[in-house]
N, C-alpha and C positions, 0 to 999 in steps of 0.2 A: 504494500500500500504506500503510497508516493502523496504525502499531502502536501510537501512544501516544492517547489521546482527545483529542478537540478542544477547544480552551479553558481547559483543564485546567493549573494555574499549581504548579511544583516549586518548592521552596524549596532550589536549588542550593547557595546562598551560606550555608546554615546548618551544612555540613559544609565549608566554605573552611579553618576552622581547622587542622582532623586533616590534612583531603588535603595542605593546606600544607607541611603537615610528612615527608607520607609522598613527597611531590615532591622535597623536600629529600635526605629519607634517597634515595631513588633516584639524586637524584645524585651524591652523595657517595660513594655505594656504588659507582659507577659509575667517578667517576674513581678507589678505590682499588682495583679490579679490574682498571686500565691498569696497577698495580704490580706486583700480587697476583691472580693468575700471570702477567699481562700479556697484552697481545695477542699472537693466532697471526697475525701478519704473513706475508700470500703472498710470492709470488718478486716480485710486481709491487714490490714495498717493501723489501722482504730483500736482492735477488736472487739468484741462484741458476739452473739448470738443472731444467727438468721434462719429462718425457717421457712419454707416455702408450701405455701396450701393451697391446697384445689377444692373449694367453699364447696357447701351440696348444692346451696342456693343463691339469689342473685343476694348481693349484697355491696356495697360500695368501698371504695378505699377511707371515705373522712369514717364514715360507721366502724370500719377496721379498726385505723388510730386510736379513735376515743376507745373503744375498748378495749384497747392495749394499755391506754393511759390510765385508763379506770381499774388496769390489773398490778396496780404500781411500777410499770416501767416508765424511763424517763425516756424523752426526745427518740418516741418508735418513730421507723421511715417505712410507709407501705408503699409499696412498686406494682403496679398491675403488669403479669405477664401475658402475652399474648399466645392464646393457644385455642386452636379451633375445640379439639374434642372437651379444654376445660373451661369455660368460657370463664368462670369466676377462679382464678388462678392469681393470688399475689405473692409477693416477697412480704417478707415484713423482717427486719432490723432493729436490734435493739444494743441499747452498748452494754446493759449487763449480762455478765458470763458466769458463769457456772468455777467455782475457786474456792480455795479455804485459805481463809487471811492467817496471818500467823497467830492474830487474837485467838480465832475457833481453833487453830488446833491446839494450842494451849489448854484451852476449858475441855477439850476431847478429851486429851490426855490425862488431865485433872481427873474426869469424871472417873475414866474406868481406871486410875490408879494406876499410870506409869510414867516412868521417872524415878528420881534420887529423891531422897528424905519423905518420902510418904506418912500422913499423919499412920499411928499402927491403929486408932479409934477407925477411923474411916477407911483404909484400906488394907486388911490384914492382905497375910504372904496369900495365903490360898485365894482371895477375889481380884488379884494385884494381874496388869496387864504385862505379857514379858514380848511384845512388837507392837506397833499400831502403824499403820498404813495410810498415807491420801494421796486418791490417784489425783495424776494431774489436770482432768478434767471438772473436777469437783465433782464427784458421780456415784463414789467408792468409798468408805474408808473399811478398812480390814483389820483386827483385833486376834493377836491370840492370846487366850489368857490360860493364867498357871493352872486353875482347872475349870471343869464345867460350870458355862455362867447361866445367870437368870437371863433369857432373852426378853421375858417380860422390864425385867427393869434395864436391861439397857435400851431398850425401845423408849419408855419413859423418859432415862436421862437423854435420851436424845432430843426428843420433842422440848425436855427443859431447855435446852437450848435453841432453840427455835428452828430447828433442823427439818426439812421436808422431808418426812422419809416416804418411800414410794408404799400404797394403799395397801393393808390388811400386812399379813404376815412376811410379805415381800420385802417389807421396809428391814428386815432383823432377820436374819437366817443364817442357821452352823452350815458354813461351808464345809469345815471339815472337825468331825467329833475326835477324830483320835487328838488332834494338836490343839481341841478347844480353839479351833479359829471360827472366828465371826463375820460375819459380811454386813455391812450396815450400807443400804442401796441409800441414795439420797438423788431426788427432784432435778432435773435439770433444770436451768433455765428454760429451755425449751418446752420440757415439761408443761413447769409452770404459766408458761406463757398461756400452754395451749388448753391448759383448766382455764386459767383466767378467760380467755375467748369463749369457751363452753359456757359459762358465767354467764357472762354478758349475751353474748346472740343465741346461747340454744344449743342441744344436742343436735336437732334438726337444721342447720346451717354449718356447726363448724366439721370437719371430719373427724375420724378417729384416732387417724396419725398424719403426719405430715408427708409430703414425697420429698423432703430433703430437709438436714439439719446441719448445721456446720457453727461451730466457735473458735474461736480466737482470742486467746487473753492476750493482756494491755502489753504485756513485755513479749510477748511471741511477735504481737503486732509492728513494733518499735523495732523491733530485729528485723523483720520481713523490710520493712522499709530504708532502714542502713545497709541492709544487705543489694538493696535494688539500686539505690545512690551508688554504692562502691560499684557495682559491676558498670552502669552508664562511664563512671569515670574511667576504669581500669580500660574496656571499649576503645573511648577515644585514646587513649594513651599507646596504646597498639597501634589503631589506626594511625594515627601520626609517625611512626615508627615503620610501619608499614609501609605508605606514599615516602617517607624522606628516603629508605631503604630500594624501593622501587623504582621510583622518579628523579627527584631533586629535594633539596631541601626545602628551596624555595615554593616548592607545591603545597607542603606539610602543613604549613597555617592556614593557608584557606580552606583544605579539607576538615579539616579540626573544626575551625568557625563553622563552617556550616551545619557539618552536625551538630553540634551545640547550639546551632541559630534552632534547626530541626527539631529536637527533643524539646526544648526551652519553648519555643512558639506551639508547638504540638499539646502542651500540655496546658501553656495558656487559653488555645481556641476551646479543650474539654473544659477548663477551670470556668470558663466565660459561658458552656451551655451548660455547667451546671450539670455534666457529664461525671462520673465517681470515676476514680483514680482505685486500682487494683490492680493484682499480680497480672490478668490479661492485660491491662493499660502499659505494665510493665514489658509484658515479654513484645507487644506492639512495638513500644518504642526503639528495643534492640533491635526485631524487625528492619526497625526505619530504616536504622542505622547502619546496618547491613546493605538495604537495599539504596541507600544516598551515597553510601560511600561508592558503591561499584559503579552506581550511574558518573560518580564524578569521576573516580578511572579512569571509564569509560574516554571521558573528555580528554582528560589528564591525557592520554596514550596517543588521542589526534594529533590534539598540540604536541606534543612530544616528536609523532614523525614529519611534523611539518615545521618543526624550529630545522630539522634537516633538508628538508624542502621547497624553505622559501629563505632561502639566505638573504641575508638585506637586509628584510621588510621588519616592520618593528614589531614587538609583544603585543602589542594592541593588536596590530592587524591581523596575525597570526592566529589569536584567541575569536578574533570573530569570524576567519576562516573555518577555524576548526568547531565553532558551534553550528556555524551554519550549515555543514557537513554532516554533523551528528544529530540536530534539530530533529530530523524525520523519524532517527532511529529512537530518539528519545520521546518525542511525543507519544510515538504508536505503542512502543511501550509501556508506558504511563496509562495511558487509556484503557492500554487491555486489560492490565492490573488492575484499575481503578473500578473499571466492567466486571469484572468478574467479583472484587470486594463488596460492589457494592449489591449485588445480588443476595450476598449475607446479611449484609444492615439491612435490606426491606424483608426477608424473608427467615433470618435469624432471629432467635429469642438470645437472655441472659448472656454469662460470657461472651457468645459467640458475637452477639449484637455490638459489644462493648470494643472488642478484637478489632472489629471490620471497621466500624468508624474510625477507630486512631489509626490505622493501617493509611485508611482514605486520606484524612488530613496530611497526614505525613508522607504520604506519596507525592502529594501534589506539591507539598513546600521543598520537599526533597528534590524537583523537579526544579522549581523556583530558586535555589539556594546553590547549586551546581552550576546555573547560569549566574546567578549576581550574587553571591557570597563568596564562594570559591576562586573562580577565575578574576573576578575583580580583586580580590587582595593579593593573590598570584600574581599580576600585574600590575599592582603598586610594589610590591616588595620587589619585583625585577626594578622599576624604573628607582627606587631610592635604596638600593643596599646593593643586586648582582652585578648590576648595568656600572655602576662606580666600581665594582670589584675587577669587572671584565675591562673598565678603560684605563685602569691601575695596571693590570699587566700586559695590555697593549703597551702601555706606555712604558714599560720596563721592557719588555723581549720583543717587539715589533708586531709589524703588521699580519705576518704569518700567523700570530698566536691567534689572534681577532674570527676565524674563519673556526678554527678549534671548540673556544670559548660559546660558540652557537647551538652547539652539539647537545643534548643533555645526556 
């Protein structure tokens, strides 16, 4: 497919000026959008509890909220999913998770009697706990005690402390009689969430169980998120390494900028539609990065054989040779990409919905950034740093050298 004519030379670099600027403005706009409102941070980041339910009946997302709200959670976010066969299908998000603070295990431990210096009134040897366990989901705790306990009363001290434990005899059970271990089941949030909804709208609206449950506590979240920071950085740091190892060194900065123009602007236009930021937003942006850098290669390799090609002629013109050259193969490219992504955003649900849009945006700026990010600072740093380097040793070892020095 041939959309642009053949041979046919743009003067890219005659607009470098304005776009320069309007690259800037984008980013800047961008990092104060991470202020102002800020980003909508998923559970993968935040963390939080999210549950996804398929209602019996119709029922609306504000009716969800409030009685989520009405079930003591704070700041729910209800999502309607899109799904033929479920038609009442939402998300719902809350930030409390399921955890034992180190207060509760404390008083756990108190209760059934382990640890050092135990009163001997309140805890002889024989009712004294010798393990206690908390899983890390807040879900579990596990007791073995030195012998056979009341399960009646540990069910009680549990409830004294205001412990959900799950319904009837469930809540308290001998996992195992020979080692006196205990199992003490405890509420999830989720759980809890979804009695509280029974509550409020009805056996007859809400379901039974949920079709998906997923948590994330606050420090698993905070990790996810440093974790996602360092890899974008360590990314470009390669990439840069990569183009000065390949190319010149003098390519290495504009490649670098741009992706960073990319990621940066990428996440301001989601921060801006109020789009949630998550591990897919994440693996997106590597995505990007991946696919900008090679488009700029791509360019990087033309010019490349055409600093051999057109002896003479300046950087500038050289860079708008070699885009206008490459133009057709980049457009169609783009396009097809961007056709085929976007077949997911209208037809995708969850995740996948989330993937394909930042995929999209960042395609097209990746596209945008390659042309006036990259090769414009490529062709300032020639004309103020190599261009001085290469009439330096002209001017040392003669005009021979000058013909060399074109070469990359």
């Amino acid at each position: 497919m041939q959309l642009f004519p053949e041979g046919k030379t743009y003067d890219f670099m005659a607009r470098r000026g304005a776009l320069a600027w309007l690259s800037v403005f984008m980013v800047l706009g961008s990092i104060g959008l991470m202020f102002v409102p800020g980003p909508k941070l998923g559970t993968d980041f935040k963390g939080g509890t999210e549950l996804e339910l398929a209602f019996k009946s119709k029922v609306g997302d504000v009716q969800i909220r409030d009685a989520v709200s009405a079930s003591g959670f704070s700041q729910p976010q209800v999502i309607q999913v899109t799904d033929e066969n479920n038609p009442y299908r939402f998300l719902i998000r809350v930030q409390e998770v399921s955890t034992f603070p180190d207060e509760l295990k404390r008083k756990v431990q108190d209760v059934v009697c382990f640890g050092d210096n135990l009163p001997a009134d309140r805890c002889p040897e024989a009712k004294q706990a010798k393990e206690v366990k908390f899983s890390p989901g807040g879900e579990k705790i596990t007791v073995r005690f030195s012998e056979e306990p009341d399960l009646e009363k540990v069910r009680t001290d549990m409830l004294a402390l205001s412990l959900a434990l799950r319904e009837g005899d469930a809540g308290v059970t001998m996992q195992n009689a020979r080692d006196n271990r205990v199992e003490i089941l405890i509420k999830s949030k989720g759980d809890q969430l979804l009695d509280g909804l029974r509550q409020q709208l009805g056996d007859n609206v809400v379901p039974v169980s949920p079709l998906r449950v997923e948590w994330v506590g606050p420090k698993a979240g905070a990790q996810l998120r440093d974790s996602a920071l360092k890899s974008l950085a360590i990314s470009l740091v390669f990439v840069m390494l990569y183009i000065a190892f390949r190319f010149d060194l003098r390519f290495s900065p504009g490649a670098v900028l741009a992706l960073m123009h990319d990621a940066i602007v990428t996440v301001g236009v989601l921060t801006l539609m109020q789009r949630e930021l998550n591990l897919a937003t994440v693996a997106a942006i590597l995505t990007i990065v991946g696919y900008s850098v090679n488009d700029t290669v791509v360019v990087y390799d033309r010019v490349r054989e055409n600093l051999g090609k057109l002896r003479g002629s300046t950087f500038t013109t050289i860079i708008n040779r070699s885009l206008s050259e490459m133009l057709n193969r980049t457009m169609v490219t783009s396009m097809t990409t961007i056709l085929s992504l976007l077949m997911f955003f209208l037809w995708g649900t969850g995740a996948l919905k989330d993937f394909s849009l930042t995929l999209i945006i960042g395609i097209g700026l990746g596209t945008y950034s390659s042309i006036y990010v990259a090769l414009p600072l490529t062709d300032y740093l020639d004309r103020k740093f190599f261009a001085k380097v290469a009439a330096n040793k002209t001017a040392r070892t003669g005009p021979m050298k000058k013909k060399a020095s074109a070469v990359v």
